[in-house]
Structure formats: structure tokens, C-alpha cells
DOGU-245145 format. One record per residue (C-alpha): residue number from 1; x, y, z; residue in one letter. Coordinates in steps of 0.2 Angstrom, whole numbers. Example, Ala and Ser with C-alpha at 12.3 -4.5 7.8 and 13.67 -1.06 7.14 Angstrom:
# DOGU-245145
n;c1;c2;c3;res
1;62;-22;39;A .
2;68;-5;36;S .
This chain:
# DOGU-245145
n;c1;c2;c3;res
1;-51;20;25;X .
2;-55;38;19;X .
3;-56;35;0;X .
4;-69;28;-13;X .
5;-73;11;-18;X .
6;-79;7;-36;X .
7;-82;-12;-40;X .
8;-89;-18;-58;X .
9;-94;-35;-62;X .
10;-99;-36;-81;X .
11;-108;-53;-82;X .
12;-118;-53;-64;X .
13;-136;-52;-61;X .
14;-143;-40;-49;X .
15;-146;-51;-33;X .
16;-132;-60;-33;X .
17;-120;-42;-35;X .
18;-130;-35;-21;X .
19;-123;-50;-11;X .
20;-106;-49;-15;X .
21;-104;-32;-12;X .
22;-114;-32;3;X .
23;-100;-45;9;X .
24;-86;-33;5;X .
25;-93;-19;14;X .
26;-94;-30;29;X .
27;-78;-35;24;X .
28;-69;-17;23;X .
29;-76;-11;40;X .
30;-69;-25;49;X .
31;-54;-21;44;X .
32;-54;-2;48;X .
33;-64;-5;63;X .
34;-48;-17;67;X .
35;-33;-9;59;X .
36;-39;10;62;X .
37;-22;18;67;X .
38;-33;34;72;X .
39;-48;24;81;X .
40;-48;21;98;X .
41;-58;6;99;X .
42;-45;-3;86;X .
43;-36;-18;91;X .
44;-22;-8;83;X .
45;-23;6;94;X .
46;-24;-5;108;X .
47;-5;-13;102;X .
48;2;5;98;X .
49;-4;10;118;X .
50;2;-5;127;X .
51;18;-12;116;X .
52;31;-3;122;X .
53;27;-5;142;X .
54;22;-22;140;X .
55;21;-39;130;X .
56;8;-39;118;X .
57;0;-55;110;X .
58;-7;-54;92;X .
59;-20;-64;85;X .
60;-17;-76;71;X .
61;-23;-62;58;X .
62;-10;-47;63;X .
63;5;-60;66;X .
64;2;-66;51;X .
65;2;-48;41;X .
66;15;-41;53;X .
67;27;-55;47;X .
68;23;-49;30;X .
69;28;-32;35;X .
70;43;-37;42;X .
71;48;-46;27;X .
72;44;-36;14;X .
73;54;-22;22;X .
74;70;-34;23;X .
75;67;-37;5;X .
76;67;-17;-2;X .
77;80;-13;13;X .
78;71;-6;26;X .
79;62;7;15;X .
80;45;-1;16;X .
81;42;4;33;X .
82;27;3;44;X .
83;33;15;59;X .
84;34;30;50;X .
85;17;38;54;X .
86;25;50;71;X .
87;35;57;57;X .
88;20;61;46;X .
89;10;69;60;X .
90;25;79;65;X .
91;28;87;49;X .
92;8;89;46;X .
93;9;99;64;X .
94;25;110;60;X .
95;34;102;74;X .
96;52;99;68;X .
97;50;83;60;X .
98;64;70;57;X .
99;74;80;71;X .
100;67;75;86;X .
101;66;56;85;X .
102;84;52;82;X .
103;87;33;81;X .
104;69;27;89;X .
105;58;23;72;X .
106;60;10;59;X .
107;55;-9;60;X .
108;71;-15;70;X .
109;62;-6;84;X .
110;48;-18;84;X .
111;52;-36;93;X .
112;44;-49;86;X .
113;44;-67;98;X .
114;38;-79;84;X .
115;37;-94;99;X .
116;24;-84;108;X .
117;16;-74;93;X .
118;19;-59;101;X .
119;27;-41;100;X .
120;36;-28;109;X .
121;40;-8;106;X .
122;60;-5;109;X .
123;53;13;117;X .
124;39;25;115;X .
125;39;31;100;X .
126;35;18;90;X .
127;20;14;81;X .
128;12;2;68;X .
129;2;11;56;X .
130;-4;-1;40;X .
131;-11;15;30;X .
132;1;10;17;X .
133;-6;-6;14;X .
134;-22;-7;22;X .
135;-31;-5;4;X .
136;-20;-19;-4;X .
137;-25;-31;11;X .
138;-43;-28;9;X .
139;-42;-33;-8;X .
140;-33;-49;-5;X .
141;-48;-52;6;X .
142;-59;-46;-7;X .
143;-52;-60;-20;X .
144;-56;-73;-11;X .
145;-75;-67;-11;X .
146;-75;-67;-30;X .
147;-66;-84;-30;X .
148;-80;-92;-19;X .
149;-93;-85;-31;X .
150;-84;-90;-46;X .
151;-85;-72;-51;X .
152;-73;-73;-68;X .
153;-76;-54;-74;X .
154;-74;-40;-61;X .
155;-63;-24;-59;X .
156;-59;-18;-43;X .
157;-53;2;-38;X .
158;-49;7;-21;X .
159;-47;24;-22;X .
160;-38;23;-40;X .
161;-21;15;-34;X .
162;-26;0;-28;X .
163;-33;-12;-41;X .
164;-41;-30;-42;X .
165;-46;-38;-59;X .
166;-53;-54;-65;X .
167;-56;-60;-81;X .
168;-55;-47;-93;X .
169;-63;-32;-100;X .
170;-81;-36;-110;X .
171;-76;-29;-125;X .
172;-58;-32;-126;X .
173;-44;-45;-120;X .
174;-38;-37;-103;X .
175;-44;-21;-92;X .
176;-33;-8;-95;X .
177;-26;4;-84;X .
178;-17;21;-90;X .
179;-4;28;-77;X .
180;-5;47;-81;X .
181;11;57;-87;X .
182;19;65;-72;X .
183;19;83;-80;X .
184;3;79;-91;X .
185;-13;71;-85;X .
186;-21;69;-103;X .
187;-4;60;-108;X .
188;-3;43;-102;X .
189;17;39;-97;X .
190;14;18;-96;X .
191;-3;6;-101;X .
192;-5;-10;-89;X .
193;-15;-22;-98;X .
194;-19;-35;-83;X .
195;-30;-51;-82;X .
196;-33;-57;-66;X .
197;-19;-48;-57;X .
198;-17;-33;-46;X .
199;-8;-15;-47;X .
200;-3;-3;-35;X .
201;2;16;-39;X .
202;10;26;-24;X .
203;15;44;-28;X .
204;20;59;-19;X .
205;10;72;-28;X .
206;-10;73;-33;X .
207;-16;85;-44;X .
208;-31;95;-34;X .
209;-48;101;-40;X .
210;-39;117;-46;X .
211;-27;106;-57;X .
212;-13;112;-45;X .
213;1;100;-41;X .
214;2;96;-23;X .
215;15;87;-11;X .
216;12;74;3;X .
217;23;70;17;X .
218;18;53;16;X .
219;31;45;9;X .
220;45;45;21;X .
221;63;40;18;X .
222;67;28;33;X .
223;87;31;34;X .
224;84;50;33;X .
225;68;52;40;X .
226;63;65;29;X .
227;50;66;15;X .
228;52;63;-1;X .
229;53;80;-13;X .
230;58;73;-28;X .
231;43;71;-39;X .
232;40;52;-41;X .
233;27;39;-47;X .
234;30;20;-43;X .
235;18;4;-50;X .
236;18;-14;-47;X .
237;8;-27;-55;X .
238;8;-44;-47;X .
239;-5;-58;-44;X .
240;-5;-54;-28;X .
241;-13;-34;-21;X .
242;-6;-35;-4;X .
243;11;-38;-12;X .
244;10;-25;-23;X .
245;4;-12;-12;X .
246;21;-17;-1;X .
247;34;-18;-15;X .
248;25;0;-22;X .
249;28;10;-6;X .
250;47;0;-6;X .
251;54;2;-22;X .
252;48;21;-24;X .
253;64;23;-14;X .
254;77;12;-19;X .
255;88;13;-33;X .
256;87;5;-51;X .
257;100;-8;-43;X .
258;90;-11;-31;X .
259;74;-14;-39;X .
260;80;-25;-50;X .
261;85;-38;-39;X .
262;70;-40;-33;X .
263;61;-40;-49;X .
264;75;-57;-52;X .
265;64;-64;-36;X .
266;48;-60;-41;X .
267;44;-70;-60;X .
268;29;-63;-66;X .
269;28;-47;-58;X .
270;29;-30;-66;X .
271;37;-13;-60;X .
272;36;4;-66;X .
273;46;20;-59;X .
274;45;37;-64;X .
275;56;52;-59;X .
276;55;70;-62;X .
277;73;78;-62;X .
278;71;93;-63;X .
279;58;94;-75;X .
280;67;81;-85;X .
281;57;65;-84;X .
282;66;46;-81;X .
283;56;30;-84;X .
284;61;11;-81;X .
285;48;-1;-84;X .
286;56;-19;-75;X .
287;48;-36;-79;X .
């Protein structure tokens, strides 16, 4: 999935750590071997070729987290969105961008028959990419490993926005996790302090080696098409890191009206938003 993966478990011995980890490593390249957008061996790439010209039926695994999809992005209004990546690569090639598809991406565009377990692209444009919450799914996997080995202490980082804990941290109550100021890396703008819970950060920024912002064109506003410029952090904590990963990329996009709704669904979960207004910093933490 192109990032680093860290994995501590405090109170495991040797042999039995080298197992488990071995077992997520198998894990984590089924999944990209599967799910690769860009691989074209992946059973992904094999519905992205043949969707639009014909029917294509799924397997219980991709029904099943393409449901997800399709819910999650009814719940935050159409901004989490898994049809975006044409977009990406266009602006990544200089071609014009949002321009030049019109009306043709977004979920609607993607017919799901429920009776047959199967799917259909409305023309041929479309695409599924899960890059956005390919990380969080592997964790959900991940969780049930440490749950069969009755690991009760383990902190999980997939590439530093994804995160799985158990238990707590050895020498405190919780793990805690700092989400850097958006003008100041030293400063801390929010402290999770999670127990057995998940967290997702998406942003539109990194800071480089050089300590220079940069911008990605990543996050993509479905109703515009076009990238997001404003500078702007989300966070979710919830029990669950699939759903977190969703609801981060979502609610990066919607309005404090909007995101407050679903935190009203969603007892136990935790959102964090950050804005830079011109150079003037807004923060709304929602629980």
C-alpha cells in the first residue's frame, strides 16, 4: 500500500510476536495483491476493466465492503467517494482535470444488483479505487488477529494516519496520540487518548523532508470535482478503523452542520476538524 507499517506489542514474547506479525504480513499483501487499483493481476483491476461493458459478479469480501462504501457515502452526502481516482490522475498529468468528465463519476454511476451480488459501470469512466480506505480495512482485518491471540496491549501505525490500539499504553492509562498544529509541527492542535479504539487523520497537506508544506490532489470534492486548496486536517476516533478511515475522508468536506448529524448517529465516536482560513486557524472537536 506504499507506506510504513510499525506494530508494538508491549507484553509479547518473541516467538509468539514473530507469528502474529508474520500473519499480518500475509494479511496486508492479500489485500494489495486483491484491492491494487494500479496492479493488473488484481481482482480490482479486473472489475474497473470489465464493469462498464458487462455484469460483473463480486465475491462475498468486495460485496460486502462495497456496500460499505455505498453507505458510508450516503451518510456524509456523496463526499466520501470511491470513483474519484480519473480525477487525481488527470490533474497529476496536467490534463485539464474536473473539465473533461462532466456528470460521469461519483458513486450513483455504479449499479449495484443486491439479488445477484453484482455490479455495473453506468459508462467508462468510472472506477473503484479503495486507496482511501484500504489502510483502515486492513486494520479491521488486523483486529481480529490480535483478538484470536488474546493480544490485550498492542498499538498499530499504518503510515501515521491509520491507527489500531489495544489495551493501553505500559506506563500510562491509554496510548496517546498527538495531531500536530496545522502551522506548527512541534505544537500539538488536539491529544487523542484511545483504549482499544481506532483513529484516522486525512489531510491535504505534508510537510516534506525540507520542512516545506506541500499540497495533494487527493482529496477531491465530488460535487465540484475539484481539489480541495483550503488547508484542512480531519480525525476520527471510533471502535471501529474501517469506519474511521470512511467517516475521515467524508467529513473533511462537509460542513459543521453536517458533521454533526452524524456524530448524533454515531454514540462513542469522536471527530476532530481543523481549517486554516487564511492563516487564521478554526478548530471543532465533536463527540
Amino acid at each position: 500500500m506504499g507506506t510504513r507499517f510499525n506494530a508494538v506489542f508491549p507484553f509479547c514474547n518473541d516467538e509468539l510476536g514473530e507469528r502474529i506479525f508474520t500473519l499480518i504480513k500475509n494479511e496486508l499483501n492479500r489485500i494489495e495483491n486483491k484491492y491494487s487499483y494500479f496492479d493488473r493481476n488484481s481482482f480490482l483491476f479486473r472489475i474497473n476493466k470489465s464493469a462498464y461493458l458487462n455484469e460483473f459478479w463480486l465475491d462475498e469480501e468486495t460485496y460486502d465492503l462495497l456496500i460499505y462504501c455505498r453507505d458510508y457515502n450516503s451518510l456524509t452526502k456523496g463526499k466520501f467517494d470511491i470513483t474519484l481516482r480519473p480525477i487525481i490522475e488527470s490533474l497529476n498529468e496536467e490534463q485539464g482535470g474536473y473539465n473533461q468528465f462532466g456528470n460521469k463519476l461519483g458513486f450513483k454511476n455504479i449499479i449495484i444488483n443486491t439479488a445477484k451480488k453484482s455490479i455495473r459501470f453506468e459508462n467508462e469512466l468510472v472506477r473503484i479505487d479503495f486507496g482511501a480506505i484500504g489502510k483502515g480495512y486492513a486494520l479491521q482485518r488486523i483486529n481480529k488477529y490480535l483478538d484470536e491471540f488474546e493480544i490485550k496491549e498492542a498499538f498499530i501505525s499504518f503510515g501515521g494516519s491509520s491507527l489500531l490500539t489495544k489495551g493501553k499504553h505500559p506506563n500510562g492509562n491509554c496510548w496517546k496520540v498527538s495531531i500536530p498544529d496545522l502551522n506548527n509541527q512541534s505544537e500539538p492542535s488536539h491529544v487523542f487518548n484511545i483504549n482499544d479504539a481506532s483513529l484516522s487523520i486525512s489531510s491535504n497537506y505534508y510537510y516534506g523532508d525540507s520542512g516545506k508544506l506541500k499540497y495533494k490532489n487527493s482529496l477531491i470534492d465530488p460535487d465540484s470535482y475539484k481539489p480541495l486548496k483550503e488547508k484542512k486536517l480531519s480525525a476520527v476516533y471510533s471502535d471501529s478503523p474501517l469506519e474511521a478511515e470512511l467517516l475521515s475522508t467524508g467529513i473533511i468536506l462537509l460542513d459543521k452542520d453536517e458533521i454533526e448529524k452524524i456524530i448524533k448517529s454515531k454514540p462513542g465516536m469522536k471527530f476532530l476538524t481543523v481549517n486554516d482560513k487564511n492563516g487564521v486557524v478554526e478548530k471543532e472537536f465533536y463527540e
